[in-house]
C-alpha positions in Angstrom: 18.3 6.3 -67.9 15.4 8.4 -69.0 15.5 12.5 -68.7 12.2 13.9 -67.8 12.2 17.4 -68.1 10.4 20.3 -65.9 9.8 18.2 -63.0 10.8 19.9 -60.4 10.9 19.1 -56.7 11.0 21.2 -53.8 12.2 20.1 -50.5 13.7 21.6 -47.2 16.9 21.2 -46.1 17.8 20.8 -41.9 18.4 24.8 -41.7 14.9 25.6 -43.3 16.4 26.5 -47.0 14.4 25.7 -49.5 16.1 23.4 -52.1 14.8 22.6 -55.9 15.7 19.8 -57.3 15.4 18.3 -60.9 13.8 14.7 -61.3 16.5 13.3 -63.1 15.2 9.7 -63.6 13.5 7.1 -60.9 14.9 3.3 -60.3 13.5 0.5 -58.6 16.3 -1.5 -56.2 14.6 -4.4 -54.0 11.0 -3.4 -55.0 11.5 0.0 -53.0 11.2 3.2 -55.9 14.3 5.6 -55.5 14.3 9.3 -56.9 17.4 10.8 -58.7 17.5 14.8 -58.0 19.9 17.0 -59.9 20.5 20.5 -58.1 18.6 23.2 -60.0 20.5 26.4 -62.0 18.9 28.2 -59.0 21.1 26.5 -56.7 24.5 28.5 -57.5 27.8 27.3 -55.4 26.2 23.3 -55.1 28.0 20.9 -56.5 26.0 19.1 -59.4 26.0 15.7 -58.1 22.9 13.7 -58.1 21.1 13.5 -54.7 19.3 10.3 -54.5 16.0 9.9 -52.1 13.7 6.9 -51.3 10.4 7.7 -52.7 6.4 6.6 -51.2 3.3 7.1 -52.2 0.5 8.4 -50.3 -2.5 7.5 -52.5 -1.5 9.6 -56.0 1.4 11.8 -54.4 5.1 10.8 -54.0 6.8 11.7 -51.1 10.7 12.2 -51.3 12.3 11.0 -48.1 16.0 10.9 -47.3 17.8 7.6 -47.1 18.9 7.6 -43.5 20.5 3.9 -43.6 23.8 3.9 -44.7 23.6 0.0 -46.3 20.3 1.1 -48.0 22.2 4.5 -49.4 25.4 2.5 -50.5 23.2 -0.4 -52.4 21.1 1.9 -53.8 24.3 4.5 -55.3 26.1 1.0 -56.4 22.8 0.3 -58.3 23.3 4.1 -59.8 26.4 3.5 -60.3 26.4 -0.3 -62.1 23.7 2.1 -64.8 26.1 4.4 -65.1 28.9 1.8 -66.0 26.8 0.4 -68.4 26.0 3.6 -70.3 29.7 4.2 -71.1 30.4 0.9 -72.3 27.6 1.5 -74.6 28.9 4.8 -76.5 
């Protein structure tokens, strides 16, 4: 996975709280892009787990949407996963 810093996303959570979010890295799983979000510093008291969101484009813009389909959420964090796996059986 690739690290690309200062890209920042902002999004809203269901109680109106602004969120930001780092772009950790972006993966492709059945032709449908997928964004990688690590909690900002700004977010004190969140676990740092990576969120991961379904991402479209609307002509050059991305939109973040939340995966709302529990198969499409579990193939997609088994994809993460599977990267991950193969990370630490390269070091």
């Amino acid at each position: 996975m690739t690290k690309e810093n200062d890209q920042l996303i902002e999004t809203i959570d269901e109680n109106g709280n602004k969120i930001t979010f780092e772009l950790f890295d972006i993966v492709e799983v059945d032709e449908q892009e997928y964004a990688l979000l690590l909690p900002t510093e700004s977010q004190a008291g969140e676990e740092d787990e990576i969120v991961l969101m379904r991402l479209s484009k609307d002509g050059e813009d991305y939109i973040f949407e939340t995966i709302d389909d529990d198969a499409e959420f579990e193939k997609v964090a088994a994809y993460v996963e599977s990267l991950e796996d193969e990370i630490e059986d390269e070091d």
